[in-house]
C-alpha positions in Angstrom: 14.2 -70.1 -24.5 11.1 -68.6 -25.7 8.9 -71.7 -25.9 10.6 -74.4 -24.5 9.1 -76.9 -21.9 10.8 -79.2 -20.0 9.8 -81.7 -22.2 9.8 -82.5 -26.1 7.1 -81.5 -28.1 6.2 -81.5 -32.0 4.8 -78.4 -33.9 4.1 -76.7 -37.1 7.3 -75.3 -38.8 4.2 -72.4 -40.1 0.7 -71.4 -40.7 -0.6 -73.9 -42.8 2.3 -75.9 -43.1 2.1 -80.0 -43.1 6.0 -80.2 -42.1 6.4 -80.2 -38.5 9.5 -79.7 -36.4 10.8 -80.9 -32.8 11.5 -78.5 -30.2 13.7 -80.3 -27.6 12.9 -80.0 -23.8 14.7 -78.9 -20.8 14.8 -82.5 -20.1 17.5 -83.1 -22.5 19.9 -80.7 -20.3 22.3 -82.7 -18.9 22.4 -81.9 -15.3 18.8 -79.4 -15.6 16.5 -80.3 -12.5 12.5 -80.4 -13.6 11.6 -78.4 -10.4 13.9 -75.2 -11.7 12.9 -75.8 -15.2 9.6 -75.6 -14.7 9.8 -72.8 -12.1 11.7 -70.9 -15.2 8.6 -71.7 -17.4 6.2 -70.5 -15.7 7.8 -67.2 -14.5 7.8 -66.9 -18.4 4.5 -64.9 -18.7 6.7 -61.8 -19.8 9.6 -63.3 -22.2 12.8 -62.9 -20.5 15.1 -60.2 -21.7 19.0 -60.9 -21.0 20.6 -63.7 -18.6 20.8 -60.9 -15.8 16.7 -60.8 -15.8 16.1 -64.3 -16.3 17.8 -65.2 -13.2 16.7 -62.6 -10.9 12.9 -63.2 -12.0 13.8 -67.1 -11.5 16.5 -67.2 -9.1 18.1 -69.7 -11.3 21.6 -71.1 -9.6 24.7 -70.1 -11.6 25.4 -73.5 -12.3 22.1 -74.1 -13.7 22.3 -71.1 -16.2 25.9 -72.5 -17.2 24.0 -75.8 -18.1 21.7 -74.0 -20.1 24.2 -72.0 -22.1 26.1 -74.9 -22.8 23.2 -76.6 -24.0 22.3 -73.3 -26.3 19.2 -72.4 -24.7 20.1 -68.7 -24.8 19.3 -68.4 -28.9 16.3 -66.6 -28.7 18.0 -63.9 -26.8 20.7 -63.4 -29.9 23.1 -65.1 -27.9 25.4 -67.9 -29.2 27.0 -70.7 -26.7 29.7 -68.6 -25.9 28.3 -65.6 -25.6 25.9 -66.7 -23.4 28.1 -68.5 -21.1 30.0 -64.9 -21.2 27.1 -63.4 -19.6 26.8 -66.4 -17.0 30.1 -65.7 -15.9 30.3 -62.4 -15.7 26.5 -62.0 -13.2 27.6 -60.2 -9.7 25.5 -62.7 -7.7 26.5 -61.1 -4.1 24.0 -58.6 -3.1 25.4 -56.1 -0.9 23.0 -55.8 2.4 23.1 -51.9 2.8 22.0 -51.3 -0.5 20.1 -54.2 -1.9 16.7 -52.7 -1.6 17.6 -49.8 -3.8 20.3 -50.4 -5.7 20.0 -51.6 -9.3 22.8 -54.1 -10.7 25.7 -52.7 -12.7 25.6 -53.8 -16.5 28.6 -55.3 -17.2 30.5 -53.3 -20.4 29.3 -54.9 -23.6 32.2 -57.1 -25.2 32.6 -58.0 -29.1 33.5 -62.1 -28.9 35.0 -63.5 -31.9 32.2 -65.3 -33.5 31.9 -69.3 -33.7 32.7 -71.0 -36.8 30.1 -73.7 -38.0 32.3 -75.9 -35.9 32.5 -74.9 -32.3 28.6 -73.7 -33.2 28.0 -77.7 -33.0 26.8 -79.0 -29.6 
C-alpha cells in the first residue's frame, strides 16, 4: 500500500543495486476503479495507518477495500489477506447523526487469526 500506483512500474530492489523488481498497480485489481485508486494515492501524503484510517481519509467503499484485501494490498500495514479482510468486515460504516461530529469510532477488540499456511498465502 505504501507505494503503489494504479499502474505498474519497475524499480531498484536497493541502493546501488542492478536487479530491479516489479511493483504491480492498482490496475491489476480485479474490480478497482482508477478514479478511487487514484483518489487513495494521493490522499497518501501521510502513509495510512490501519484499514479504519485509510477509509475515512479516502472514503473508500466497503466493497472497494474488500477488493483490495483480497488482492493483498494491505501488506505494508502487517496485515495478511485474511486479516485484512477481518478488519474490512468488521468497519462500523453507519455514522450516528447526533454524535458524529464528536464522537470517535470504537476500535474493534484485537483478534489472534490462525495464521495462513504458504498455501492459502497464494493469491
Amino acid at each position: 500500500m505504501a507505494k503503489r500506483r494504479y499502474r505498474a512500474t519497475t524499480l531498484r530492489c536497493g541502493p546501488g543495486s542492478k536487479r530491479r523488481a516489479l511493483r504491480l498497480g492498482f490496475r491489476l485489481v480485479k474490480g478497482a476503479r482508477e478514479q478511487e485508486m487514484a483518489h487513495l494515492v494521493a490522499l497518501r501524503t501521510v502513509p495510512y495507518t490501519s484499514i479504519a484510517e485509510l477509509q475515512r481519509r479516502t472514503g473508500l467503499p466497503p466493497a472497494s477495500l474488500e477488493r483490495l484485501a483480497r488482492a493483498d494490498a494491505f501488506g505494508s500495514l502487517g496485515l495478511d489477506r485474511r486479516a485484512a479482510l477481518w478488519q474490512v468486515r468488521g468497519l462500523d460504516l453507519t455514522p450516528l447523526p447526533l454524535f458524529a461530529a464528536t464522537q470517535a469510532p470504537k476500535p474493534e477488540p484485537a483478534v489472534t487469526l490462525p495464521a495462513m499456511s504458504l498455501g492459502e498465502q497464494v493469491v
